[in-house]
DRENTI-463775 format. One record per residue (C-alpha): x, y, z; residue number from 1. Coordinates in nm, 3 decimals, padded with zeros to 5 digits. Example, Ala and Ser with C-alpha at 12.3 -4.5 7.8 and 13.67 -1.06 7.14 Angstrom:
BEGIN
PT  01.230  -00.450  00.780  1 .
PT  01.367  -00.106  00.714  2 .
! end
This chain:
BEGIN
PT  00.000  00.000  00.000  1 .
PT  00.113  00.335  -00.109  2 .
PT  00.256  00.582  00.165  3 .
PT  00.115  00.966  00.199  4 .
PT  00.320  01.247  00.112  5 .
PT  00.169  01.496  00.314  6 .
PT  00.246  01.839  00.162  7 .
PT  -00.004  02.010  00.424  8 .
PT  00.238  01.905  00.664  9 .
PT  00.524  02.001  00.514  10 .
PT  00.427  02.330  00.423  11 .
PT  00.353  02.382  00.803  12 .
PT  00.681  02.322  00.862  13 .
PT  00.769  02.535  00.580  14 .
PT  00.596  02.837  00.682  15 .
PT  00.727  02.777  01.060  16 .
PT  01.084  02.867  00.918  17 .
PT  00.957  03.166  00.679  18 .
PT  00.788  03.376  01.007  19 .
PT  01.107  03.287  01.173  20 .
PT  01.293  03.505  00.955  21 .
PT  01.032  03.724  00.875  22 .
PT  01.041  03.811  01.243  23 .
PT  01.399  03.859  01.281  24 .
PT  01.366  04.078  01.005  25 .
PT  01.099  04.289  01.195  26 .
PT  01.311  04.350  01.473  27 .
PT  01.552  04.566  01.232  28 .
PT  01.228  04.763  01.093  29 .
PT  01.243  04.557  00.801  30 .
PT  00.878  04.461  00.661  31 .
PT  00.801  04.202  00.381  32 .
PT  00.541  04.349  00.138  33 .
PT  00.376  04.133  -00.112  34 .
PT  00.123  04.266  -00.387  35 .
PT  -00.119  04.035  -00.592  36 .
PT  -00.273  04.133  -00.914  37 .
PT  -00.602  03.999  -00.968  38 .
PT  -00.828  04.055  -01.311  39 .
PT  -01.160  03.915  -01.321  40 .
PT  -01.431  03.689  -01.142  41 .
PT  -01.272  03.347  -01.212  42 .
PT  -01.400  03.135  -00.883  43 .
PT  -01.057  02.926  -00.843  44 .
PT  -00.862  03.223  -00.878  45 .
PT  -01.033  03.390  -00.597  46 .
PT  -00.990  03.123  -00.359  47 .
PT  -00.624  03.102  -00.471  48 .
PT  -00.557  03.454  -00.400  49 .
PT  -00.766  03.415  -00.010  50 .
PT  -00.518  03.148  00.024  51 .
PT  -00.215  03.320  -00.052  52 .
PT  -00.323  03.654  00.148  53 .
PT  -00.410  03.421  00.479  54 .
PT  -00.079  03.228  00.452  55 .
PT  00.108  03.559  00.421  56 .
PT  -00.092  03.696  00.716  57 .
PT  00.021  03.372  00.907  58 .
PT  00.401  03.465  00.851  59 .
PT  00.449  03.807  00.874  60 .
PT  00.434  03.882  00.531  61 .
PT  00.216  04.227  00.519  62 .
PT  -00.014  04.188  00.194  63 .
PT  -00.217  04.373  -00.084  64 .
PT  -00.424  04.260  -00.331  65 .
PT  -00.528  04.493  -00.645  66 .
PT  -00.822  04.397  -00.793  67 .
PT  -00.965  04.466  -01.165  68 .
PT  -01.290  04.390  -01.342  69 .
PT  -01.286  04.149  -01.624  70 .
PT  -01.302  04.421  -01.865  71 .
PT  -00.979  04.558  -01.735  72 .
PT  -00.698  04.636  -02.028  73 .
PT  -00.383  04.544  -02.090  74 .
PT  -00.251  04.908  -02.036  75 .
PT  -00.437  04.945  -01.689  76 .
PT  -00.256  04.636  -01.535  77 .
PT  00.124  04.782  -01.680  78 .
PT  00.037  05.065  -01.524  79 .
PT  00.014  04.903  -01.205  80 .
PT  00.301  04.656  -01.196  81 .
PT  00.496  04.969  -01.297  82 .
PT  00.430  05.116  -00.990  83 .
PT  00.470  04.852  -00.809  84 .
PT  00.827  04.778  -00.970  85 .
PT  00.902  05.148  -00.840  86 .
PT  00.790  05.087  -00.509  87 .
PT  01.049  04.992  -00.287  88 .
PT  00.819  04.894  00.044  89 .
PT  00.724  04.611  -00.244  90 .
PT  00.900  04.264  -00.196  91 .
PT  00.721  04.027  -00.447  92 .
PT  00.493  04.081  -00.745  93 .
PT  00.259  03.829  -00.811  94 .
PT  -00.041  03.833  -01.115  95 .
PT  -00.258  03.555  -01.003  96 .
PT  -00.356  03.319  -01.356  97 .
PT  -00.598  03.325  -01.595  98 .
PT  -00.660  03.682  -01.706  99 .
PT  -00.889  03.780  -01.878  100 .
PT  -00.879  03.622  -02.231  101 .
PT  -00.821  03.973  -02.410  102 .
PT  -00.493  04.000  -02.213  103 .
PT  -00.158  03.835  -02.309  104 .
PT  -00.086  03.699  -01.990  105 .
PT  00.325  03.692  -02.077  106 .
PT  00.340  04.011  -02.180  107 .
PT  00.206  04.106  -01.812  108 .
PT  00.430  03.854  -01.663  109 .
PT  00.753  03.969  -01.830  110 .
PT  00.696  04.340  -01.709  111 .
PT  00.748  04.196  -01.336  112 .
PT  01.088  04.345  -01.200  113 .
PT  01.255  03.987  -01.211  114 .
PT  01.404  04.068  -00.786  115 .
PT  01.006  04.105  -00.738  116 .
PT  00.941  03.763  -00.946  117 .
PT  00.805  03.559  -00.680  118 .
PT  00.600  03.312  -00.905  119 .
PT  00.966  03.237  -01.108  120 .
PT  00.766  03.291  -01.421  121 .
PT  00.989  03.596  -01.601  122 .
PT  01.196  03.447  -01.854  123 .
PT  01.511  03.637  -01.675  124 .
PT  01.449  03.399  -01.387  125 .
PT  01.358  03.084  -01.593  126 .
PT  01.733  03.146  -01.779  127 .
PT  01.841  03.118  -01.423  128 .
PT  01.684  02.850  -01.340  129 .
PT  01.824  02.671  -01.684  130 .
PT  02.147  02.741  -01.578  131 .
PT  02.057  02.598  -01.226  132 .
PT  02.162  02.935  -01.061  133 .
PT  01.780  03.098  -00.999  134 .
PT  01.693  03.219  -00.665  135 .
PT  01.322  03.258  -00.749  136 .
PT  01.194  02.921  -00.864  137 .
PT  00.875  02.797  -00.968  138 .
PT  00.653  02.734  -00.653  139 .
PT  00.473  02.388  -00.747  140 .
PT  00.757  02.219  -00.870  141 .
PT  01.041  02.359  -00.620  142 .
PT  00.734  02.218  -00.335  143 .
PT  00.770  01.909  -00.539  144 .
PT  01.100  01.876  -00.505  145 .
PT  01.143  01.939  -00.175  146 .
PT  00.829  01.666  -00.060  147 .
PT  01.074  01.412  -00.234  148 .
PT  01.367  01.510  00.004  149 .
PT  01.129  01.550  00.294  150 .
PT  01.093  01.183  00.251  151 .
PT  01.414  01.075  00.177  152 .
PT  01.324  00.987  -00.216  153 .
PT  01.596  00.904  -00.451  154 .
PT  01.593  01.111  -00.748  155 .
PT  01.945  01.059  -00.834  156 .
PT  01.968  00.797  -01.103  157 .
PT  01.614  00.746  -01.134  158 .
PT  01.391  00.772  -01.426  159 .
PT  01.164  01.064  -01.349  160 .
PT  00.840  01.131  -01.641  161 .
PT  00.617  01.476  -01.604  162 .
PT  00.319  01.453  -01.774  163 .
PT  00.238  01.794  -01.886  164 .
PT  00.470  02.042  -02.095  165 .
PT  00.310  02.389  -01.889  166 .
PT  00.466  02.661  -01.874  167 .
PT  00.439  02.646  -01.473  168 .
PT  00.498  02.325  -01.415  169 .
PT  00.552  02.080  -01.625  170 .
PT  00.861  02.243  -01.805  171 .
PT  01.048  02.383  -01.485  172 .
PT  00.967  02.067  -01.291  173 .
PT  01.151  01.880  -01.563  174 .
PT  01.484  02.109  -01.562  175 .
PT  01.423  02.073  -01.152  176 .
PT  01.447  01.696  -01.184  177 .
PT  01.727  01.689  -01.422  178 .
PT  01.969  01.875  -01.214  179 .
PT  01.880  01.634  -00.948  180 .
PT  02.052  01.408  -01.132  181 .
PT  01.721  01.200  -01.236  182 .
PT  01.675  01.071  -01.641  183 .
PT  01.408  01.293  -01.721  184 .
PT  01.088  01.250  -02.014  185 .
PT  00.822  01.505  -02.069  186 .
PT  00.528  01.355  -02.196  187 .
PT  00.223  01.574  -02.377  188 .
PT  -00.048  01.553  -02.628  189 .
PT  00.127  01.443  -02.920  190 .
PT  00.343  01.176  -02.682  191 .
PT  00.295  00.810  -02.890  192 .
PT  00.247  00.525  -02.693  193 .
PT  00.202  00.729  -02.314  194 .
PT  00.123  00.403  -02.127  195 .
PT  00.477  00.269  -02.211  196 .
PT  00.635  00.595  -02.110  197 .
PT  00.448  00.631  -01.779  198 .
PT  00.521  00.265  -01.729  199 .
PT  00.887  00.312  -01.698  200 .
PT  00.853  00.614  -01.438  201 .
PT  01.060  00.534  -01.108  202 .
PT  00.912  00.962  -01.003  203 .
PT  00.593  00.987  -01.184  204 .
PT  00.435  01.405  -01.206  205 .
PT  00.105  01.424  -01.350  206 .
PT  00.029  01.778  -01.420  207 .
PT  -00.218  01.796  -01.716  208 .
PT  -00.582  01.874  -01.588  209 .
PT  -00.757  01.587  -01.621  210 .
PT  -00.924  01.428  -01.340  211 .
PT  -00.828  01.059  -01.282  212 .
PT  -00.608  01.042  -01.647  213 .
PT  -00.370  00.810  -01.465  214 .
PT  -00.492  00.482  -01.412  215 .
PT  -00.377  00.126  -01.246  216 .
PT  -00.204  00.079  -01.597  217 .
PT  00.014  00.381  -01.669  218 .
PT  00.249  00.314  -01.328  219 .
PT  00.509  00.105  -01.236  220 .
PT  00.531  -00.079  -00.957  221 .
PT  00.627  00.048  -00.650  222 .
PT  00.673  00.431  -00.833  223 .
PT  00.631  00.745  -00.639  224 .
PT  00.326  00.940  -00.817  225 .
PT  00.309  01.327  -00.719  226 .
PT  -00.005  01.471  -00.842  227 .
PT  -00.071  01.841  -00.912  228 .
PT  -00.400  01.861  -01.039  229 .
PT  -00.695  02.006  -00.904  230 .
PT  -01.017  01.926  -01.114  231 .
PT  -01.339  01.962  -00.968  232 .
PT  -01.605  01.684  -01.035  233 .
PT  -02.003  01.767  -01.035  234 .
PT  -02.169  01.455  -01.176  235 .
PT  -02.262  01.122  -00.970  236 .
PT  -02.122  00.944  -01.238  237 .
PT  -01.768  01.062  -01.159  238 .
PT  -01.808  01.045  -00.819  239 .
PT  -01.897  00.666  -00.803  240 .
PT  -01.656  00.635  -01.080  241 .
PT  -01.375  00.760  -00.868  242 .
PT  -01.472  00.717  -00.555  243 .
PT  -01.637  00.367  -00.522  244 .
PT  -01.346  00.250  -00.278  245 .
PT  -01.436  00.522  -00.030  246 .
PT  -01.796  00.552  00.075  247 .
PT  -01.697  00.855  00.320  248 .
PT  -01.536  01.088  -00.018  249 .
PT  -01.881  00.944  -00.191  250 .
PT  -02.091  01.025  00.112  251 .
PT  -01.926  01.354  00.096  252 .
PT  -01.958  01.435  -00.218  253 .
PT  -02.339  01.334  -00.221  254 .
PT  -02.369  01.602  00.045  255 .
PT  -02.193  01.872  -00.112  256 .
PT  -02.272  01.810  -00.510  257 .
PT  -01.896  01.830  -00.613  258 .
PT  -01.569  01.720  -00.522  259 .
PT  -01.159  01.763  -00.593  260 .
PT  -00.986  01.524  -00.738  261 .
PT  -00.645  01.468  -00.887  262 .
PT  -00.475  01.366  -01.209  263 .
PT  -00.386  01.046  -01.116  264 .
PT  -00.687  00.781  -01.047  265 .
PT  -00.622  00.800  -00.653  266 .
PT  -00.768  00.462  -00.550  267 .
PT  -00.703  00.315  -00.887  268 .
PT  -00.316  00.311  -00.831  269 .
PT  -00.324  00.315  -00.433  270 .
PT  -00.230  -00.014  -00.403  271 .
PT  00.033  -00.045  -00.678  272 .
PT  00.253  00.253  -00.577  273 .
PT  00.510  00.357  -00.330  274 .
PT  00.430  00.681  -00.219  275 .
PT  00.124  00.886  -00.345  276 .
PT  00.050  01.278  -00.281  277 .
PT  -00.340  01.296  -00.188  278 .
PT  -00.531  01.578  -00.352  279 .
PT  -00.632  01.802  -00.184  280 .
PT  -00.375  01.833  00.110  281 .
PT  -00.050  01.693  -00.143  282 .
PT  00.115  01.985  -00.405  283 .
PT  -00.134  02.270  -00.333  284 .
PT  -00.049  02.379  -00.008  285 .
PT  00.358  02.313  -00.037  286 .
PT  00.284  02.579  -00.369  287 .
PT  00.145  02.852  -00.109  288 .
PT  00.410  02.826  00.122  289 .
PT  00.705  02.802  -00.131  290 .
PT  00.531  03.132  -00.215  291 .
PT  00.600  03.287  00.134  292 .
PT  00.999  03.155  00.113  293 .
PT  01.038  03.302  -00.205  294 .
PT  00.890  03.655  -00.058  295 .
PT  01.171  03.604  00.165  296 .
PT  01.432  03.535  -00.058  297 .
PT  01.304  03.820  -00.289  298 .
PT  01.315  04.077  -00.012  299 .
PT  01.632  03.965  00.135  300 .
PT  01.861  03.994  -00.156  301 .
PT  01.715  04.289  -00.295  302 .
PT  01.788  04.460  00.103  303 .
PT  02.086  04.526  00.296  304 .
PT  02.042  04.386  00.587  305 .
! end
């Protein structure tokens, strides 16, 4: 039977060190500052952004969040991270994903001041992070990373597959794993023969946004699967589907009309795999707290202190 990676207890531990520091760093008059960019009415994105405001709230970390209508242009939201690049009481930038679909989201993103970067989504930071010398890293996949050494994972030598090419994850977590030393594959859309692939995967990362994609069939034995997906399901159909081993998550769901699930078919490949991150309570909260360490980092090097 598979063992837990719990990221909601590593991020605890986590965000223990971060308001450690953050509280030396009040006792020289030195406050954190972080400032979210928000466009639109998406739901998820809300709760994302409540999420990332309480955690910083938990540390230390003194927030802002700058809110927009969905009608809100391009030029509006330069304006903004303009000022905010100017403003040196702000630590870390961050424009919360999707916006709007009449914005270029990368053309936002690469107006960040890169020592403000706290996502690690400018390409000045992602060259960095090529040349394995970035400071700001990509939250989900440096969380990743650091679950696997939480639990004393080998990544050296292994044979590590992401599934999922994004931008966010799937790319970084895939230079991530390579200068751990593993043998990396990214796998995508056009991948031929996926199962086969999969199979092989010692570290297996599904990040592709589809609930329960990875089934019984598409892991190894004894491989460690990290999930990052968060899908939410809304039919009974899916829920006895994917949660006919566990009348509690069905009883649950019955209740509430909708449910989170994964990538990875959770009770599917339970019994087949080594270690398994849950969803939710795996990736998601490790990405909120690698958040708050890389406020840290951002306002420490950009300081004297």
């Amino acid at each position: 039977m598979a063992k837990i990676l719990d990221g909601k207890k590593l991020a605890e531990k986590i965000k223990a060190q971060v308001k450690e520091e953050v509280e030396k760093l009040k006792k020289k008059k030195v406050n954190i500052k972080l400032s979210v960019i928000l466009a639109g009415e998406d739901p998820a994105s809300q709760i994302y952004v409540k999420n990332k405001i309480k955690m910083a709230e938990e540390v230390g970390i003194l927030s802002e969040v700058l809110r927009f209508e969905k009608d809100v242009t391009e030029e509006v939201i330069s304006y903004h991270i303009s000022n905010l690049n100017e403003n040196d009481d702000v630590d870390g930038i961050l424009v919360q994903l999707p916006l709007p679909e009449t914005i270029e989201p990368f053309r936002i993103l690469d107006q960040i001041d890169p020592l403000k970067d706290v996502d690690g989504f400018h390409p000045y930071n992602i060259g960095l992070l090529q040349l394995g010398r970035a400071r700001l890293k990509p939250c989900t996949p440096t969380g990743i990373i650091e679950l696997l050494k939480e639990y004393n994972i080998e990544i050296k030598g292994k044979e590590a597959v992401v599934v999922g090419r994004s931008d966010i994850v799937g790319k970084p977590m895939a230079i991530m794993l390579l200068q751990e030393n593993a043998t990396v594959t990214i796998c995508h859309s056009k991948t031929e023969n996926l199962k086969e692939v999969t199979s092989r995967a010692d570290i297996l990362v599904a990040a592709i946004g589809k609930p329960g994609f990875i089934k019984r069939d598409m892991v190894k034995k004894g491989a460690v699967v990290i999930d990052v997906g968060i899908n939410t399901i809304k039919t009974k159909a899916e829920a006895l589907k994917f949660f006919a081993k566990d009348p509690l998550k069905l009883q649950k769901f019955m209740e509430k009309g909708s449910a989170l699930i994964g990538d990875v078919d959770y009770y599917d490949v339970f019994d087949k795999v080594s270690y398994i991150t849950p969803v939710p309570g795996g990736v998601g909260p490790l990405t909120v707290a690698v958040l708050m360490s890389n406020c840290l980092k951002a306002a420490t090097a950009r300081r004297i202190i």
